[in-house]
C-alpha positions in Angstrom: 54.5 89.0 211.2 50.6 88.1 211.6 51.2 84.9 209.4 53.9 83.5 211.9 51.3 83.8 215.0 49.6 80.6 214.1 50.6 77.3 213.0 50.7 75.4 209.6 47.6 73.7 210.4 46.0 76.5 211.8 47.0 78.8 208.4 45.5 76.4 206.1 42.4 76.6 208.3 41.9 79.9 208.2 42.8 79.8 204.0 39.9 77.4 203.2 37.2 80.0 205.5 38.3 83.4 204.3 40.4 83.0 201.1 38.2 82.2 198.0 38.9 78.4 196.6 39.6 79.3 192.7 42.6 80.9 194.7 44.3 77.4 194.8 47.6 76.8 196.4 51.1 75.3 194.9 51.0 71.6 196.2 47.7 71.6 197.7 47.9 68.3 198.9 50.7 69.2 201.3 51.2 73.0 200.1 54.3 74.4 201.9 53.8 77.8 204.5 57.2 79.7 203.4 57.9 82.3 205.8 61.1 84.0 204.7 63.4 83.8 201.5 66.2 85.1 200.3 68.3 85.0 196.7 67.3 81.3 195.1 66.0 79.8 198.6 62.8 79.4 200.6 62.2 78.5 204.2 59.3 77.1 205.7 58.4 77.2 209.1 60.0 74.6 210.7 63.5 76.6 208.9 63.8 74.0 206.2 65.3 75.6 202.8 63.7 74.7 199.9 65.4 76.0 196.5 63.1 77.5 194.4 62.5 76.3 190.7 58.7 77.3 190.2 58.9 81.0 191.8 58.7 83.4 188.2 58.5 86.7 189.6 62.0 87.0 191.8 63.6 87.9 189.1 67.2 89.2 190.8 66.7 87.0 193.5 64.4 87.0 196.6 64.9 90.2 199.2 67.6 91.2 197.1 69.3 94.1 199.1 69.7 96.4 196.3 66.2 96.5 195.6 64.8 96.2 199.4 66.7 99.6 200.2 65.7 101.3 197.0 61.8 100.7 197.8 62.3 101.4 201.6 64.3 104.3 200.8 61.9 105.8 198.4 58.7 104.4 200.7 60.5 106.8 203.8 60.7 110.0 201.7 57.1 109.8 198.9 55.1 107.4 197.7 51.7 109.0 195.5 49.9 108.9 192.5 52.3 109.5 189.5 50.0 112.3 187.6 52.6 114.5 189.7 55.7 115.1 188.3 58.6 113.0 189.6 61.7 112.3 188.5 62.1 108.2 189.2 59.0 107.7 186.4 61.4 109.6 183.7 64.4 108.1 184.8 63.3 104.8 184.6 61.6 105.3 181.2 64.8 106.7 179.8 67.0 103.4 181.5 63.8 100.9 180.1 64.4 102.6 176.6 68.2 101.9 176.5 67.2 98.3 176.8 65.1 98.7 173.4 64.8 99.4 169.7 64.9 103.2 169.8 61.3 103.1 168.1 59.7 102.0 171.2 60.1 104.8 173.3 56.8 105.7 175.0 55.7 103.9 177.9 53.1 103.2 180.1 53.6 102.1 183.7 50.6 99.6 185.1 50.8 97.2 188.5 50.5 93.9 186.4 50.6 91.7 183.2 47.1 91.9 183.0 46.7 95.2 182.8 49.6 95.8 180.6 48.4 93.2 177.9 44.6 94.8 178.6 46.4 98.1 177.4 47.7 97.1 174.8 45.1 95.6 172.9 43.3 99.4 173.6 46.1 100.8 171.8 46.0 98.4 168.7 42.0 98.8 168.5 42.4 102.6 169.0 45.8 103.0 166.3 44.2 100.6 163.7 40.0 101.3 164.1 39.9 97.3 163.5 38.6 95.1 166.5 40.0 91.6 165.7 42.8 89.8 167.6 44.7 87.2 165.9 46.4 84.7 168.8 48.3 81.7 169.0 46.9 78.1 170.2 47.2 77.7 173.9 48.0 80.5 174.5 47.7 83.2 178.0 47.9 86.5 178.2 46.3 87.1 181.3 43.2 87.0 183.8 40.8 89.9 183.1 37.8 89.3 181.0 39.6 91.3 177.8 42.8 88.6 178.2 40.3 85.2 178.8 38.9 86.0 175.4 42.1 86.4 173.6 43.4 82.9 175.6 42.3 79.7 174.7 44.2 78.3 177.1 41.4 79.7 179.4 38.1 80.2 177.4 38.1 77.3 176.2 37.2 75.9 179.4 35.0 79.0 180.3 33.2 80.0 177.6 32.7 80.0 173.4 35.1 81.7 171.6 34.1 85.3 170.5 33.6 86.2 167.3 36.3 88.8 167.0 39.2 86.5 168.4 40.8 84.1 165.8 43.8 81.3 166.6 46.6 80.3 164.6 48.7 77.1 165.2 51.6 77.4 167.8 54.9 77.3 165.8 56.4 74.1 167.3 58.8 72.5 165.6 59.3 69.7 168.2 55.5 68.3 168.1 53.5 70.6 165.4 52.6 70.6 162.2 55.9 71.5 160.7 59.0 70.2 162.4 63.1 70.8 162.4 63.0 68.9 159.2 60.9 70.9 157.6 62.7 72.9 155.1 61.3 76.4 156.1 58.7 76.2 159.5 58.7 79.7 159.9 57.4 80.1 156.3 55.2 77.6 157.0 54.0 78.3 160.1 53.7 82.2 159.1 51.5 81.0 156.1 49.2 79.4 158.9 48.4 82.9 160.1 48.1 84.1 156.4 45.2 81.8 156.3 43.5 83.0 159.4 44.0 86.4 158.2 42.6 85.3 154.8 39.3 83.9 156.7 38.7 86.9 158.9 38.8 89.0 155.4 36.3 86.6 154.1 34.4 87.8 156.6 34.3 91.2 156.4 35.9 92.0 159.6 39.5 94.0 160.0 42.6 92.7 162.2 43.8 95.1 165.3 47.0 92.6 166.2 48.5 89.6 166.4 49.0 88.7 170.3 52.2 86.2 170.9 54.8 85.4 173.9 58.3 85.9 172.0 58.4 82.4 173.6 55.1 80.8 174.5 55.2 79.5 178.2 52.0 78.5 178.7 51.8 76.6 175.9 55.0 74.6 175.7 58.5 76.6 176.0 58.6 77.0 172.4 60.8 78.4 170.7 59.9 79.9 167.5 62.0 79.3 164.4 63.9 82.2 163.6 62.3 84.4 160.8 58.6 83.5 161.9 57.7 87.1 163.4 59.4 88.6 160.9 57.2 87.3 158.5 54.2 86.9 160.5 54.6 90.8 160.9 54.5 91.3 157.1 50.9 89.7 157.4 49.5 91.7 159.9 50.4 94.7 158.5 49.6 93.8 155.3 46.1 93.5 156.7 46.2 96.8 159.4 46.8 95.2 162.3 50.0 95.3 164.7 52.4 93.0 166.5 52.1 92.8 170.0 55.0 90.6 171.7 54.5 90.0 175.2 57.6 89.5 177.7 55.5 89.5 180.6 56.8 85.9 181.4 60.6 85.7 179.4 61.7 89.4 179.1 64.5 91.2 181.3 67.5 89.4 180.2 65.9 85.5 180.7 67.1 84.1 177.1 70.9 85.5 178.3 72.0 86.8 174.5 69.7 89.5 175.0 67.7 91.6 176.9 64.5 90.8 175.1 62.9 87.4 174.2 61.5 89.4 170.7 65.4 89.7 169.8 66.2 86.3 169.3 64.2 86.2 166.5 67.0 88.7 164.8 68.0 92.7 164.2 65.4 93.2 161.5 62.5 92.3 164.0 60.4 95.1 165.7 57.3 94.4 167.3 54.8 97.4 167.0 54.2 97.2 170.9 56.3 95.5 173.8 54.2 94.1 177.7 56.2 93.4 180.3 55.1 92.4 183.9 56.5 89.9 186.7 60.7 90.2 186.3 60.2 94.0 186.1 59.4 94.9 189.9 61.3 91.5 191.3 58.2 90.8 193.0 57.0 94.5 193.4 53.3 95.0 191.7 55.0 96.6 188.3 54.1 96.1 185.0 54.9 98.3 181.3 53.4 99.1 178.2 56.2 100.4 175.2 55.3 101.3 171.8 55.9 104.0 169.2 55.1 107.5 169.6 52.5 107.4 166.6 50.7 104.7 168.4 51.0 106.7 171.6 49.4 109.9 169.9 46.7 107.7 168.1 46.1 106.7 171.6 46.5 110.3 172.8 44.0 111.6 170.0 41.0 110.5 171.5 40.8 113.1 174.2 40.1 110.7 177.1 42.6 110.8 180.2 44.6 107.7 180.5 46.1 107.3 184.0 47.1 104.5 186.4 47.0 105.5 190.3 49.7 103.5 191.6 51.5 102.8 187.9 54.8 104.3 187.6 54.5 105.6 191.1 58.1 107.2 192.7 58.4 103.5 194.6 57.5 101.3 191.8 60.1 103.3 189.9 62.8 103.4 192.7 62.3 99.7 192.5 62.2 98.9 188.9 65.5 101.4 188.6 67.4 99.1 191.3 66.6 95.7 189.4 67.4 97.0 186.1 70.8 97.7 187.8 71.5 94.5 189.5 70.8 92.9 186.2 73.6 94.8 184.8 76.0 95.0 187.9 75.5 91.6 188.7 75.5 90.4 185.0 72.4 88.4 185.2 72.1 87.9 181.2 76.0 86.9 180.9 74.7 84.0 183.6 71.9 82.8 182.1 73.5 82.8 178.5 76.5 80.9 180.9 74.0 78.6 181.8 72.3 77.8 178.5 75.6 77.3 177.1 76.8 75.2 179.4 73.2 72.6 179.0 74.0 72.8 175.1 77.5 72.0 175.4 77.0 69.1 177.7 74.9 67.7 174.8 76.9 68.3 172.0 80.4 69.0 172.7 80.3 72.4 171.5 80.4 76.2 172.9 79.2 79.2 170.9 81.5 82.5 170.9 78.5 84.7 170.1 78.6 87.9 171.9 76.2 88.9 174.2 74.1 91.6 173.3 71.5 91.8 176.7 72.6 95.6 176.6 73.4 97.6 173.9 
């Protein structure tokens, strides 16, 4: 490989003259040149394994072998744009769907979070004809200019906050405003965004969607208290808008019970649309966009194309297929719901016997 003709400091070198400095590097007072990897490990240059606890994307494992033959296989025999008709982009939207409420059953293949977020909020202002984006403090959903605005975990060190974008308290029961103690946070909370609602009517302006993480990353691994979407939801569409829940970061079986972060939250939850990104392609540019089919055809309604050259292509498919089926073969949710258990139990003696639900 070109990378391996020249040394560490030699690498670095040529970084800091071609590569543009907001690109910044892990560790970049001694960043680490990793030339190979494989399942949890890294190796530098000198051979050295590193395990890795800050990589977010290998989702089923670095070079896993299932998913390295199903792209190379697929790369061998077609790779093109995916306005022709293919069966890996219909097969894997069928497979996707078996993972999800049977509402959300339209998707839309992108390359990455961004984009799929980017969509999404183009599908809430196009369902609901309202413009405004109701989000949650320190929050990120993303890099392009559409995603910045609706992060304040970015504009706020960019630029003012737009006029159409409003923020509602994160729902932390650890450090926020209402805590464990509390006798109902999620109320509470929920009546947080009631308010924000409440202002934006005062205002004369209509709401598109409330944006949230089923569990915010960015701004704290939190872990909403159960009931808050639910009644969140009732708010939004109370006022128009819909509920976007983004898995870009914690979907694909991560929480272990189920397949979905969204999930946790209980049966009677259903977000209006679902973004995935990162897990989904195990490293692969691949990102989605699910939501209803009368959101779809709003979307649909306006006459203008929507298509995504290398979205849903037959190798990004081939590849999404084989991780969805090494998380199932190789039982990847019963590990991590294993390994959550097992972190609880060391803390307080005790083991639940819920069942896991990743796939229904």
């Amino acid at each position: 490989m070109a990378s391996e003709l020249y040394d560490k400091k030699e690498t670095l070198t040529l970084r800091k003259k071609y590569i543009a400095s907001s690109c910044r590097l892990f560790f970049p007072d001694d960043p680490i040149k990793i030339v190979r990897a494989q399942g949890q490990y890294m190796f530098d240059e000198k051979d050295r394994k590193y395990l890795d606890c800050i990589n977010n994307v290998a989702h089923v494992g670095h070079c896993h072998p299932d998913v390295v033959k199903a792209g190379y296989m697929q790369m061998e025999k077609l790779n093109t744009n995916s306005r022709f008709l293919h069966d890996n982009i219909v097969h894997y939207a069928k497979k996707l769907s078996e993972t999800l409420p049977q509402e959300l059953s339209v998707f839309y293949f992108v390359n990455s979070g961004s984009e799929a977020n980017d969509l999404a909020i183009r599908l809430a202002q196009q369902y609901t004809q309202h413009e405004d984006i109701v989000v949650l403090d320190n929050a990120y959903h993303g890099h392009l200019n559409s995603l910045i605005d609706i992060s304040p975990y970015k504009f706020r060190s960019l630029r003012p906050q737009k006029d159409w974008v409003h923020v509602a308290p994160i729902p932390d029961t650890y450090r926020g405003m209402f805590r464990e103690d509390h006798p109902d946070p999620a109320l509470a909370y929920a009546n947080e965004v009631k308010a924000v609602i409440d202002e934006v009517k005062k205002k004369n302006r209509k709401i598109a969607a409330f944006f949230a993480e089923s569990l915010p990353s960015v701004a704290g691994q939190i872990i909403p208290p159960a009931g808050y979407f639910q009644k969140v939801a009732e708010h939004i569409h109370e006022a128009g808008g819909l509920f976007v829940a983004d898995e870009i970061q914690v979907g694909f079986g991560r929480v272990g019970k189920h397949f979905w972060a969204f999930q946790l939250q209980g049966d009677d939850f259903l977000p209006d649309i679902v973004t995935m990104g990162k897990p989904i392609g195990n490293g692969h540019p691949l990102a989605c966009v699910t939501t209803t089919k009368e959101i779809a055809d709003a979307f649909a309604a306006t006459g203008v194309e929507h298509f995504n050259t290398f979205g849903g292509s037959p190798v990004s498919c081939a590849i999404g297929l084989a991780v969805l089926e090494v998380i199932k073969k190789e039982d990847l949710c019963g590990n991590a719901t294993q390994g959550r258990w097992f972190i609880y139990w060391s803390r307080v003696g005790k083991r639940s016997s819920e069942e896991d639900t990743c796939y229904r």
